[in-house]
C-alpha positions in Angstrom: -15.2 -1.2 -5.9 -13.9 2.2 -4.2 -10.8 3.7 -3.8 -9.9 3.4 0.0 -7.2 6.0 0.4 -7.2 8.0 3.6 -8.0 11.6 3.1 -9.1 13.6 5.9 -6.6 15.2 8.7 -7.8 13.4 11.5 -7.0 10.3 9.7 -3.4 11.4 8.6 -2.7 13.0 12.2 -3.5 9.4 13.7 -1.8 7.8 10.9 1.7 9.8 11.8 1.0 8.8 15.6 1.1 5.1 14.8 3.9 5.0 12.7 5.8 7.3 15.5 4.8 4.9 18.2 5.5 1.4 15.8 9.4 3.1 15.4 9.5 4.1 19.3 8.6 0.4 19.5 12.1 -0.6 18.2 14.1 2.2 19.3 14.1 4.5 16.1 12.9 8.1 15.7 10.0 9.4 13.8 12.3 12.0 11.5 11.3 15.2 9.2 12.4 12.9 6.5 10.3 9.2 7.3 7.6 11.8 8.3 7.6 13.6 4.3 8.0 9.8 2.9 4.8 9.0 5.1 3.2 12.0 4.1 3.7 11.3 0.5 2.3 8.4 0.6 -0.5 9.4 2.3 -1.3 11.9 -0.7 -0.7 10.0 -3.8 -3.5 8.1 -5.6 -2.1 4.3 -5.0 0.9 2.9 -4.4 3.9 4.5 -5.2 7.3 4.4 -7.2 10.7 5.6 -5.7 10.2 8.4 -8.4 6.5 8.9 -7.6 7.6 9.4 -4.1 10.7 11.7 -4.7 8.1 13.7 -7.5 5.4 14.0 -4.6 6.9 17.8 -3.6 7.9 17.0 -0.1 12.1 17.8 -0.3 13.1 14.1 -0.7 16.4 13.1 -1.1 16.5 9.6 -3.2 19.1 8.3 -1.1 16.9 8.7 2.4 14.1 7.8 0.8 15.2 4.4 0.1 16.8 3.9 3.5 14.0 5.2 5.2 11.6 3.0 3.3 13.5 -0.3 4.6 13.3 1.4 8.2 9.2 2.1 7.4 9.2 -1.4 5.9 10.6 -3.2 8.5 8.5 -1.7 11.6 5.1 -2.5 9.6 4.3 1.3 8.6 4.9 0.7 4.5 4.1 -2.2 2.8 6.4 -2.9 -0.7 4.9 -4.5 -3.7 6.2 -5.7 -6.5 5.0 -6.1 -10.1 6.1 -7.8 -13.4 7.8 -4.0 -14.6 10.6 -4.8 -11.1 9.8 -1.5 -10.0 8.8 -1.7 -6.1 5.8 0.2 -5.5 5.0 1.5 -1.7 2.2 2.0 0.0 0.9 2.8 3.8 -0.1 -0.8 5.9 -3.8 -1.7 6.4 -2.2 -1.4 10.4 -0.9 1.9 9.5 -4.3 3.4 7.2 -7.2 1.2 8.6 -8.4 0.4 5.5 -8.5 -3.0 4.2 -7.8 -3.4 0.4 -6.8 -5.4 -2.4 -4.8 -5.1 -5.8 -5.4 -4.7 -9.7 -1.9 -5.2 -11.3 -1.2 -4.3 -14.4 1.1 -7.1 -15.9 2.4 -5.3 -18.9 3.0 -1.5 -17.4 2.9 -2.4 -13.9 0.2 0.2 -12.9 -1.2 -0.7 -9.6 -4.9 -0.1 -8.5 -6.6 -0.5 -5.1 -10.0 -1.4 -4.5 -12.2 -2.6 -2.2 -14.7 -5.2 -2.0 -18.4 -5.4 -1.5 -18.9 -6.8 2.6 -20.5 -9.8 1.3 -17.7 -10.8 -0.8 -14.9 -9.8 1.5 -16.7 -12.0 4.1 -17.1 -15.3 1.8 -13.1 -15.0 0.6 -12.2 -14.5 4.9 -14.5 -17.6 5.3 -12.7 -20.0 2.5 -9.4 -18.8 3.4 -9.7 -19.6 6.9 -10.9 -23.1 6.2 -8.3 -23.6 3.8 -5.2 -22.5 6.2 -7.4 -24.6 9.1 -7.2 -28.0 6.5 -3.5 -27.4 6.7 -3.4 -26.4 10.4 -2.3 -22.8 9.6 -3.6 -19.9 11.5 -3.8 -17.2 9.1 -3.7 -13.6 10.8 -4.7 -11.4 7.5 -5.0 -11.7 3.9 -4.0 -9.9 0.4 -5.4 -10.3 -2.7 -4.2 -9.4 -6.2 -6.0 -9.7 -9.7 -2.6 -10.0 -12.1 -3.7 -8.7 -15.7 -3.7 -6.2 -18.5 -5.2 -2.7 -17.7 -7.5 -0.5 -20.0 -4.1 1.4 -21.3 -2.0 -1.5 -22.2 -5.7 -3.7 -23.2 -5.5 -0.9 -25.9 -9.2 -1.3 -25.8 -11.1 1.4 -23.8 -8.3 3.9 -23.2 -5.5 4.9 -20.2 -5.3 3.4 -17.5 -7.5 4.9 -14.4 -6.4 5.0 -10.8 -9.0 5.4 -8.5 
């Protein structure tokens, strides 16, 4: 398993162009301040807190943040994810990034890690969940999976957590 964050420029300068033209979709502007919350979450390790975000050094303001998150939210640019801790964690959309990914929580701390699976494997889980949305005549468009358990930190057995 790999960590699948973007990195590279060209993939962050394409990455602002979609989530301009997903907003322009619906009538709403690509501002300085949904572009830093974008750009934040483009350079932290995994999905991020409200604090993680307003902590990232781009000039946030905790009351924009949040309303611009609903507005990133609700065009498809920012995907929100909860864990067992209630703190709403944010991260970019496989539409936004291009990279498909799945989810280790952390059910004690709430510590969220991406990761990706071998070909092979994503291929076998694509096949068995299209069958089973096809046995209840259900077209599924994409899938998410997340492993709910305890990470090394809170497992108190091999150390701190690790984000990848």
């Amino acid at each position: 398993m790999t960590n699948p964050r973007p990195t590279t420029q060209l993939i962050a300068s394409n990455v602002h162009q979609l989530a301009a033209t997903k907003l322009a979709a619906v009538g709403q502007r690509y501002t300085a301040n949904r572009r830093a919350v974008v750009e934040a979450l483009l350079i932290l390790p995994g999905p991020a807190t409200i604090a993680e975000l307003l902590n990232a050094g781009q000039g946030l303001a905790q009351s924009s943040t949040y309303r611009n998150l609903v507005v990133l939210e609700e065009v498809g640019v920012v995907h929100r994810i909860v864990t067992s801790d209630d703190h709403g964690r944010f991260e970019l959309t496989e539409a936004i990034t291009g990279q498909h990914h799945h989810h280790l929580i952390c059910e004690q701390c709430g510590i969220i890690i991406d990761v990706t699976l071998d070909a092979t494997v994503e291929a076998a889980l694509e096949r068995s969940l299209a069958q089973g949305a096809a046995n209840h005549r259900f077209r599924g468009l994409h899938h998410r999976v997340d492993l709910l358990g305890v990470c090394r930190g809170c497992d108190g057995r091999a150390g701190p957590p690790v984000r990848q």
